[in-house]
N, C-alpha and C positions, 0 to 999 in steps of 0.2 A: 694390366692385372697385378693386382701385389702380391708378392711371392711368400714372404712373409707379415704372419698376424699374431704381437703379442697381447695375452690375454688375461685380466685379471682375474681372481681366485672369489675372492670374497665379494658375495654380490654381484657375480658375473656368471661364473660356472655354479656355485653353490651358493645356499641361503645357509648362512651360517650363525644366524642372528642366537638362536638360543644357546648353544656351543662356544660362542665367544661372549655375551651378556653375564654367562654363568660364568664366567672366570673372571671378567672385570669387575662383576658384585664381588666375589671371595678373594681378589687383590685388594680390593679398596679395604673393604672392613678389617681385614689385615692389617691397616694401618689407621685406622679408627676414622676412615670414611666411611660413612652409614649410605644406600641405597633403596630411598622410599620407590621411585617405580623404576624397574628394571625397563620400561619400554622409554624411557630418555633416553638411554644408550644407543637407542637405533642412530640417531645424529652422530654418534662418532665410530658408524662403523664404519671402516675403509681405512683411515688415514693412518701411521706407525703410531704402535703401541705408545711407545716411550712420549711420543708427541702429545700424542690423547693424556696422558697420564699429569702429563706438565700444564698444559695449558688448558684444558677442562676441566681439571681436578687439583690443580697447583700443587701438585706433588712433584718433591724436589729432592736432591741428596740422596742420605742413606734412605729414606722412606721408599725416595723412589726405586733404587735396588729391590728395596723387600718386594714392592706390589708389583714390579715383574718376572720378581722368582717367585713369586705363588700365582701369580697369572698361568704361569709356564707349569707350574705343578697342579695345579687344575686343569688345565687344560691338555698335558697329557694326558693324564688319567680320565679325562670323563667328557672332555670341551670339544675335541678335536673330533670325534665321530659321533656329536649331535650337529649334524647337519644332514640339507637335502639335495640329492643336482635338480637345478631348474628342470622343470616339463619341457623337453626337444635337446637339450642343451648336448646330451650324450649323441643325438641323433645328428645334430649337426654338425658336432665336431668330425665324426665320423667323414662326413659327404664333404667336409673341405680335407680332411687328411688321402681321402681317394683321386678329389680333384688335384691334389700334389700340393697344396699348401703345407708351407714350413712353419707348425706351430708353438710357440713358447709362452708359457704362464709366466707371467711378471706382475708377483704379489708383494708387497709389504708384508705380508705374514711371513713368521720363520722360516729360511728355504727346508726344514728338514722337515717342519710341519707339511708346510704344504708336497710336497713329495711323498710323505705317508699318508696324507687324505688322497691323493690321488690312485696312490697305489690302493686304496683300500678299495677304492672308487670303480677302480679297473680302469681308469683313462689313460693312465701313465705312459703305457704305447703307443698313445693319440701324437704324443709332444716331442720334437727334439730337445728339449731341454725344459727343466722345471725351477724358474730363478726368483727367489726374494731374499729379505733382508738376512742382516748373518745377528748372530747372536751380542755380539758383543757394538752392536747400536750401531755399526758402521751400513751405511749402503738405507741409512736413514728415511731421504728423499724419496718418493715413487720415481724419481726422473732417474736420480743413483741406481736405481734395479734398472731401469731398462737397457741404460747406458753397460751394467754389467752382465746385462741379458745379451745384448748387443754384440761386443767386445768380444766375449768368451764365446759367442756364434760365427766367430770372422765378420760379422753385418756391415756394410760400409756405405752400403747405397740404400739413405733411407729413405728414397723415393719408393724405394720396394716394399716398405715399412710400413702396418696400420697397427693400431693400440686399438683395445677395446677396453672397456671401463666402465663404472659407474658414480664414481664417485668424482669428486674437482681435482683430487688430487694426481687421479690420470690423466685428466686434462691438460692440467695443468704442466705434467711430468714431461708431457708427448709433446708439447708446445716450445717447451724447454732446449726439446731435442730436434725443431723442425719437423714430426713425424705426423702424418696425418690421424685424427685419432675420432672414434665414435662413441658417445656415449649412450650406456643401455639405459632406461625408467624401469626395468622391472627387478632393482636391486633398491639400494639406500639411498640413493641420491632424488632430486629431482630439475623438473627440467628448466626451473628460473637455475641452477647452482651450476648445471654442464651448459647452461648458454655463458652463461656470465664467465668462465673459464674459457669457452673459445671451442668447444665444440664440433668438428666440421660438419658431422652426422649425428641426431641424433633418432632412437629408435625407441618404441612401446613396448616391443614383445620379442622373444625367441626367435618365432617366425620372422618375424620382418627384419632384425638381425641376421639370420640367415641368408634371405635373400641378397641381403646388402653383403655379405662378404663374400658369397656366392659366385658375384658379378662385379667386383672390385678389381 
C-alpha cells in the first residue's frame, strides 16, 4: 500500500480553467499579445507559468517580467477564486485521509496561491503539506516541486510514493524521480499525451481514481 500520494492542483483537484485563462489573456495584452480565443489556452494549462510564457508565446526578458506581474495581479484579485473542485474529489480526499494516507499537493502554481485556494476550499486539513513553485522562478520543473515536496516531508522511500496528475508534465516529473505516477483524463490533458510520457495508471473519472488510490 502507498503510504504517501502526491497530488496536483490544477486539473486534478480543481478546474481552474477560467480563473487562470483570465489572467493569461490580461498578461499577454499587457504586453501587446492580442488573445482571439481564450479556449487555446486550455493546451497550456498545467505546465510553469514562466515556461508557457516563453515558449507558447515567445516572450522573453523585461516583457516577460511585466506578463507575470500582471498575471499575478490579476489573478489575485479575481483569478484565484474562479474556479471549481471536481464532482467526488472533496469526497475522496476525505476517505484516503481516514484510510491514514499521507497527502501533499504538488503544484506548479505559486505555493502561496495554492494554499489560499485550498484554505478557501476548506481542504487545507485534508493535506500534510501544500508544496509548489516559489515566486521568483526557482523550483521551475514539476519534478523540482515534488523533489521539494519530498525533502521537506523527510520522504525517502519512494516506493511509498504515487503522483497523481494530469497533465505530461507530471508524468513526466514522477519518472524523473522513479515514483510511480497515474494520470487523470477528466482534467487538461489527454490520454495519447499521459501515455507517451510513461503513465503507469491511467484513469477516466473521480470514481475510478478513487478506487485506484483506495487499494494502492
Amino acid at each position: 500500500m502507498k503510504k504517501y500520494i502526491l497530488i496536483d492542483l490544477d486539473g486534478t483537484i480543481i478546474d481552474s480553467f477560467k480563473g487562470v485563462t483570465s489572467s493569461i489573456k490580461y498578461a499577454l495584452e499587457s504586453v501587446g499579445v492580442e488573445v482571439e480565443n481564450i479556449e487555446e489556452s486550455r493546451k497550456h494549462m498545467g505546465p510553469p507559468l514562466r515556461y508557457t510564457f516563453k515558449n507558447f508565446w515567445n516572450i522573453d526578458g523585461q516583457a516577460l517580467e511585466l506578463a507575470i506581474g500582471k498575471y499575478r495581479e490579476n489573478y489575485i484579485s479575481k483569478g484565484m477564486y474562479q474556479h471549481e473542485i471536481y464532482q467526488g474529489i472533496e469526497s475522496m480526499i476525505k476517505k484516503l485521509y481516514k484510510q491514514g494516507k499521507k497527502l501533499i499537493v504538488a503544484t506548479s502554481k505559486q505555493e502561496e496561491f495554492a494554499k489560499k485556494i485550498l484554505e478557501y476550499d476548506g481542504l487545507d486539513k485534508y493535506f500534510i503539506d501544500i508544496c509548489g513553485s516559489s515566486a521568483d522562478g526557482s523550483r521551475g520543473a514539476k519534478s523540482d516541486v515534488m523533489k521539494y515536496a519530498l525533502d521537506k516531508n523527510d520522504i525517502t522511500d519512494y516506493k511509498q510514493v504515487l503522483m497523481v496528475g494530469d497533465r505530461y508534465t507530471d508524468i513526466e516529473g514522477a519518472k524523473t524521480l522513479g515514483i510511480e505516477v497515474v494520470g487523470v483524463l477528466y482534467g487538461y490533458g489527454n490520454e495519447e499525451e499521459l501515455k507517451s510520457a510513461g503513465a503507469d495508471h491511467i484513469v477516466e473519472t473521480v470514481k475510478e481514481l478513487e478506487e485506484l488510490l483506495l487499494n494502492l
